[in-house]
C-alpha positions as CSV (number, residue, x, y, z in Angstrom):
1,X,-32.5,-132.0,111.1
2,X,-31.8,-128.2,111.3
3,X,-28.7,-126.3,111.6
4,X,-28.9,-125.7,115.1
5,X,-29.1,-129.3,115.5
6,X,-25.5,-129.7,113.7
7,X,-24.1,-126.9,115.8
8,X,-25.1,-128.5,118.5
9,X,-23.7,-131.5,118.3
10,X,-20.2,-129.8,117.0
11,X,-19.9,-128.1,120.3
12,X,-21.1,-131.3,122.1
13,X,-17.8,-132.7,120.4
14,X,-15.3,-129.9,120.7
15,X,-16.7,-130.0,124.2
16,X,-15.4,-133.8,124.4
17,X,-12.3,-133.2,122.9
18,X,-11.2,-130.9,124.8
19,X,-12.7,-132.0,128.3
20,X,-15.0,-129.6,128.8
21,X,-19.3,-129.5,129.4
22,X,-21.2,-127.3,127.0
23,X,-23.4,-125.0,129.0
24,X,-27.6,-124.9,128.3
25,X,-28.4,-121.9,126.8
26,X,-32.0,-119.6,126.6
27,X,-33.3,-117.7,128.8
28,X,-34.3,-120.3,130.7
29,X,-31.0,-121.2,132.2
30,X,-29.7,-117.3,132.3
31,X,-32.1,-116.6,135.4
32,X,-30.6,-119.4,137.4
33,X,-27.2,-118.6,136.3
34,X,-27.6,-115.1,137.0
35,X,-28.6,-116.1,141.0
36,X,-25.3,-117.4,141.1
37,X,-22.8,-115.2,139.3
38,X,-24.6,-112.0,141.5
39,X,-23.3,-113.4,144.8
40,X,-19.7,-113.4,143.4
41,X,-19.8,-109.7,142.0
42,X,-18.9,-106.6,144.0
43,X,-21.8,-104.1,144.6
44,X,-21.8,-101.6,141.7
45,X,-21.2,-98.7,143.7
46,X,-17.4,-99.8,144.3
47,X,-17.3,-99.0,139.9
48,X,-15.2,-102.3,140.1
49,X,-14.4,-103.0,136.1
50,X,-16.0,-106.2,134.6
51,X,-14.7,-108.1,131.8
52,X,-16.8,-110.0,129.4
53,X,-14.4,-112.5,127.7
54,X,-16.5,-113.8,125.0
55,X,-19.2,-111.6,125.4
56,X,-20.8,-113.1,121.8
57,X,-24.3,-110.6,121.4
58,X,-24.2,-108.9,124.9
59,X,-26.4,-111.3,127.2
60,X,-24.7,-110.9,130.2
61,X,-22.8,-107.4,129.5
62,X,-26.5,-106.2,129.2
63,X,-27.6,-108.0,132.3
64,X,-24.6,-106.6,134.3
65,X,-24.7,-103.3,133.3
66,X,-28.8,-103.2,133.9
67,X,-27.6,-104.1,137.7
68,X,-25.2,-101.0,137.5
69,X,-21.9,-102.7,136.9
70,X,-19.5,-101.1,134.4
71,X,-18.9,-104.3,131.9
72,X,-16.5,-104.1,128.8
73,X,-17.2,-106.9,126.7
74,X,-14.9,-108.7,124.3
75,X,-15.6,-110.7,121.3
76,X,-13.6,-111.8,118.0
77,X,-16.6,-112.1,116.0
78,X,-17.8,-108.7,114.1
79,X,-20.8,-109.7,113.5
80,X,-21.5,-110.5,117.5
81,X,-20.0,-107.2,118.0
82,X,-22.6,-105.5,115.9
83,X,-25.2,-107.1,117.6
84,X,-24.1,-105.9,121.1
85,X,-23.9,-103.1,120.2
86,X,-27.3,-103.1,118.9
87,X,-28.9,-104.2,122.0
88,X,-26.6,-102.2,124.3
89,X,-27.9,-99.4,122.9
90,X,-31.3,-99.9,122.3
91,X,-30.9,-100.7,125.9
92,X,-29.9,-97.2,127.0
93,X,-26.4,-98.7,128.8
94,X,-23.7,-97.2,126.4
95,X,-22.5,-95.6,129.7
96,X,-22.1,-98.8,131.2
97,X,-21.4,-101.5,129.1
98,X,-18.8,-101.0,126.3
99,X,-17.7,-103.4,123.3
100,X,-14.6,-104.1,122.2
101,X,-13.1,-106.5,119.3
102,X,-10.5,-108.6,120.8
103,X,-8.8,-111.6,121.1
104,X,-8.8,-113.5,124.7
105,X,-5.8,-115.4,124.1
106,X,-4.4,-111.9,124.6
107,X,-6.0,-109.4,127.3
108,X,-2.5,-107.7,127.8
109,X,-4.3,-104.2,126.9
110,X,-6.4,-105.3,130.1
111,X,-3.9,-105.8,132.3
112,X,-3.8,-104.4,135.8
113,X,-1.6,-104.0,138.9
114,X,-4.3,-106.2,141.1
């Protein structure tokens, strides 16, 4: 049994305990996913602000930003952080997508008057 296997089955019991259901992961789900969450966005052109809550390597602030969306992803974990910012720029989106170290149990730097 692998470590992915043990991770997996911790976050299939935090899941529990807390009520909650893991989601798949893979690019496999993300294109399906993705059908769903681009109905709910505005159109890019408005330059409505996304937030990322828990943005972890950049997955979706990349996928955002590639459909011209201005995405400011937050993590906690440096070494996630790193990564987005990795791909985010090897993606040629720093003028989209920014990454930020932050905790969500307090956005109050993201507050607005919406």
């Amino acid at each position: 049994m692998g470590h992915g296997d043990a991770r997996r089955r911790a976050s299939v019991r935090y899941a529990q305990r807390v009520g909650a259901i893991p989601l798949p992961r893979g690019a496999e789900t993300r294109a399906p996913l993705w059908r769903l969450i681009e109905h709910l966005l505005p159109p890019p052109d408005r330059g409505t602000p996304i937030l990322d809550l828990g943005g972890g390597t950049g997955v979706w602030a990349i996928r955002l930003a590639e459909a011209g969306h201005r995405v400011t992803m937050v993590d906690i974990a440096p070494g996630y952080l790193a990564r987005a910012r990795e791909k985010i720029a090897a993606a040629g989106l720093t003028e989209l997508a920014a990454v930020e170290a932050g905790d969500i149990c307090d956005l109050s730097r993201y507050a607005t008057d919406a």
